[in-house]
Structure formats: C-alpha cells, structure tokens
N, C-alpha and C positions, 0 to 999 in steps of 0.2 A: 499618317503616323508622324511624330517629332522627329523622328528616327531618318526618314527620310531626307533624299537629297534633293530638294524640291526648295524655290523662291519665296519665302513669305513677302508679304507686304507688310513690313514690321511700321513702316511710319504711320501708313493710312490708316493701320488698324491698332493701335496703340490703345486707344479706349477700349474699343470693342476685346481686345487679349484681355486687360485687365480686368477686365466683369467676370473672365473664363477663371481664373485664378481662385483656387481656395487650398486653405492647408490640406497638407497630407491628413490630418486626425479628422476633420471636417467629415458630414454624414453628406453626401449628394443629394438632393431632390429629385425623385423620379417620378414623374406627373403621372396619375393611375390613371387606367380608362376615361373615367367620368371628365378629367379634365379641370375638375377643380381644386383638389388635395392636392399637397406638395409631397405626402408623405413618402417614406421611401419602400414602394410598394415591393418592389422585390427583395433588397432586404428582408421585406418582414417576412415575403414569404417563403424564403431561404430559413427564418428563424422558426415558423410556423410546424413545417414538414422536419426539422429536426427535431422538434420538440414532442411531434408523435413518432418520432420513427424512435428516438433514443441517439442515445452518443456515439452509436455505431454507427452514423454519419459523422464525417465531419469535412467542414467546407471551409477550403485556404479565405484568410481573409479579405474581404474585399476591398480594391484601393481602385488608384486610377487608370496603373498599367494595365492590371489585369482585366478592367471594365474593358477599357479600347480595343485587347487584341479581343476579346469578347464580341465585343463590336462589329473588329474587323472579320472574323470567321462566319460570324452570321448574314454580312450583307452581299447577297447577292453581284452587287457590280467589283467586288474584289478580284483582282487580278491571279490568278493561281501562284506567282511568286511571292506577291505580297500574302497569300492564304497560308502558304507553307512554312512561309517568314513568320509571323505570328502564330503557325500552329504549333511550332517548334519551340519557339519561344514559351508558351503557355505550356506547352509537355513538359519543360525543364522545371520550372515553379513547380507543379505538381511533383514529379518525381524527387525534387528536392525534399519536399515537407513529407512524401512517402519515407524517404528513407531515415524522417527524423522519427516515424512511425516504429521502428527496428531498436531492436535491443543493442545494449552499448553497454561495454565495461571499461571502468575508471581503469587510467594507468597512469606511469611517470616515467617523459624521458627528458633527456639533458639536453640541454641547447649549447648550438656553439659555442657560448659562454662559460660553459662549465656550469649553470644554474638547473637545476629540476624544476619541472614543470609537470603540473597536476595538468589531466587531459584524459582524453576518451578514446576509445576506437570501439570500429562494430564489430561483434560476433561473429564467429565463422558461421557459415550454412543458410547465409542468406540468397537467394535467383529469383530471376524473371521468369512470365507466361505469359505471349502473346496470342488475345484470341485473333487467329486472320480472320481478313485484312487487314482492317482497318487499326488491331492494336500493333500490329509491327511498325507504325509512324513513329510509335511509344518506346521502341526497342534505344534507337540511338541514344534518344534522351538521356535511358538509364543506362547505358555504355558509357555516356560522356563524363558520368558522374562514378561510374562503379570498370572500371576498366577490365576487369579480367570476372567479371559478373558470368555467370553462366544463365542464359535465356532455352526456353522450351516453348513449345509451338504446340497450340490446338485448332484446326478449323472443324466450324460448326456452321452449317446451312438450314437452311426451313427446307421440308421436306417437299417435294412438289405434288405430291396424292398428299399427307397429311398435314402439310402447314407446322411440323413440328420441329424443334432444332434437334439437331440429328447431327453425332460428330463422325466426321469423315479421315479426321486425321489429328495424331496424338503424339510427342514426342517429348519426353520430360527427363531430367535429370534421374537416373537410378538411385539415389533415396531422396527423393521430392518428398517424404515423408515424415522424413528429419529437416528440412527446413524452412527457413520462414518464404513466404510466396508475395510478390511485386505482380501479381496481375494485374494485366495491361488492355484495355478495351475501353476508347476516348467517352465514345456516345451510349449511354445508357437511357434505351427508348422504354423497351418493354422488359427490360432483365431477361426475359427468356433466354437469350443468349448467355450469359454471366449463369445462368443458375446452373444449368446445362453443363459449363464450363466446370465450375463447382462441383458441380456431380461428378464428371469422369475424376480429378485432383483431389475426391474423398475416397475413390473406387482405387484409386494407389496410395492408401493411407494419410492423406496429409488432413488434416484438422480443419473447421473454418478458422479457428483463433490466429492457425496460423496464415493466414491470408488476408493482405491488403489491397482492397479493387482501387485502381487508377484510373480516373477516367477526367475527363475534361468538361463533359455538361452529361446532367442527368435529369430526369422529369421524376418529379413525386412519385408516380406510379412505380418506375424503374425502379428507383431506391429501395421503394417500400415491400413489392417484390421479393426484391433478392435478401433481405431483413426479413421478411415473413418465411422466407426457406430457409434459410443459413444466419440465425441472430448472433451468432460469434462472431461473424465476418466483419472485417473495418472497410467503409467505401470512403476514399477520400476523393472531391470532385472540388469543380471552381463553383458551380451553378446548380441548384436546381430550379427549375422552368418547367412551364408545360408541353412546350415546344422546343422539340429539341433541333441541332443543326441535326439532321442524319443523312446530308450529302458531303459528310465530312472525308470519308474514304475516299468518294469521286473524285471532290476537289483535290486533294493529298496529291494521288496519287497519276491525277490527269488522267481520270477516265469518263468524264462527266460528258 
C-alpha cells in the first residue's frame, strides 16, 4: 500500500512509476480472460447486473483507493493487520455514502462571525443492524461517523439437518419500525442470510424502503436475491463479482 512505511526504490524505478501514473477521471484497463481486450471487464459487469437488477443497487464509484484495498482483501498472502487496515478502511467509504443514502433537512445557523449559513442535518430515527459476525466489523465504522447511533444485533446460522438460515438471536431498538435501517453485513454470497435478516426487521414492522444493506462485495446472484425478495430495499456495495471474498470474517476477526 502507498500508505505504508516501507523503502521504495524511487531512483531505479523512476520510469517504470511513471507508466503506473494515470488521472484520477481515467477508465483503468482490466485484461478479460481471453487476454486480448483491454476492456474494462468489470466495470462493465458492475454496469451489466445493475442494469437488470434496477437502481436498487447502487455501487460507490470506482477509483484507485478503492480498487487496491479491494485488492488487498482479496489476496490471499495479506497480512491480518494489513486485512483489517484496509477492511476498515473500505467499511468507512461505504458507511459514509450510506449515510448520504438517509434523509436530511435544510437548516440555518450562525457562524462565529455572526453570518448564517444554509446547511443540512439528518433526521432523527435513524440505527444500525448488525448481522453476526461478520457484520459487527461494520459496527465501528458507523460509530466513528454517527457517535451516539444506536446499533441492534441479529445472528443467523444454516441449519445443520436443513441447511436453512434460521435466527438464533434478535435484539433491535423498540420502535425499529419508525426508523430508518443502516444494515450491516460485508459479503453478500448467497443473500440467504440478508433476506432472512429482512424477514425477522419486517416481522417487527419496519418496511424494506426503509432499509439500506451495507456491504463491502457482493456477487450478482446475492444482489439479485435479496432484490427478487424485498424490491424496496437499497444494497449499497463496492463490487459486484462472481466470487466473492467469504473468508472475510476469519480474516477480521483471526479466526482463520
């Protein structure tokens, strides 16, 4: 990572940096399978799976930072510091653009100066839901950004006779029904989880409209999923891929 406290060889590799170099607005080239097209095949098929799922997807845009920690979560010889360093990293992005997903009313206040100022703030009634484990990575995130944010807790396992998600444990704000929802759950493989989730947070009143899914990488199926059960619902994600990371929790949390 740039970020890193690590020695370049800035003289010797002087040319070779500057080939790496392109503007921020610049499209990347991502070599397809085949190995001869430059096109930028993920891109397209980030644009592809939006385009049948509808606008109830919607994916932060894609640059360089985000490619890398992208990068870095998916390969394998990652360090668990450096994993948790960029997974963290990459929760905050997200969580930010979630919460620009949230309603907001104009207001006006005075500056030091004795001048008004046109400005915004959010709605009251907005919380978090974390599906365990793996979405409590997600918790601090939205803490760091929302300080006195109230979070709620659901775990859901596969059955071990039927292979079904089956919730084991349920703890939400007493009117989850009146507000808006910051659901939290990185990897979206199969949705089965998220829909499941979905279902008990309707079975205590709350809407899909009102629910925004946070997740970090999701596969086309996943998406499409939880969009074929709940088409109110907004998924906001970095990635969708066919392959997703889903030793993300292991890594997180050093259990792998």
């Amino acid at each position: 990572m740039p970020c890193h406290n690590e020695q370049l060889n800035a003289i010797d590799n002087q040319d070779h940096a500057a080939k790496q170099v392109r503007f921020a607005n610049s499209v990347p080239p991502v070599v397809c399978q085949d190995g001869d097209s430059t096109e930028p095949c993920e891109r397209a098929l980030n644009s592809e799976v939006q385009q049948q799922i509808g606008p109830q997807l919607k994916l932060l845009p894609l640059n360089d930072q985000i490619r890398e920690l992208q990068t870095i979560i998916r390969d394998k010889s990652t360090s668990r510091g450096d994993f948790v360093f960029s997974a963290d990293r990459l929760i905050r992005l997200v969580v930010e653009e979630g919460l620009n997903q949230l309603p907001y009313t104009e207001c006006t206040v005075t500056t030091p100066t004795g001048h008004k100022y046109e400005g915004v703030k959010f709605e009251k009634g907005n919380c978090g839901v974390s599906i365990m484990r793996s979405g409590e990575a997600m918790e601090q995130g939205l803490r760091d950004c929302c300080r006195s944010i109230r979070i709620g807790k659901i775990l859901i396992q596969s059955d071990e006779e039927t292979q079904k998600a089956k919730v084991y444990y349920a703890k939400f704000p007493p009117d989850i029904s009146r507000r808006k929802v910051l659901l939290m759950y990185p990897i979206l493989s199969t949705g089965n989880t998220v829909i499941e989730a979905v279902r008990v947070l309707s079975e205590h009143g709350l809407q899909a409209k009102h629910i925004i899914l946070l997740s970090l990488f999701s596969t086309p199926h996943g998406a499409r999923s939880i969009i074929q059960e709940f088409p109110d619902i907004t998924i906001l994600t970095t990635e969708v891929h066919p392959v997703a990371p889903t030793h993300f929790g292991q890594r997180y949390f050093g259990t792998d």
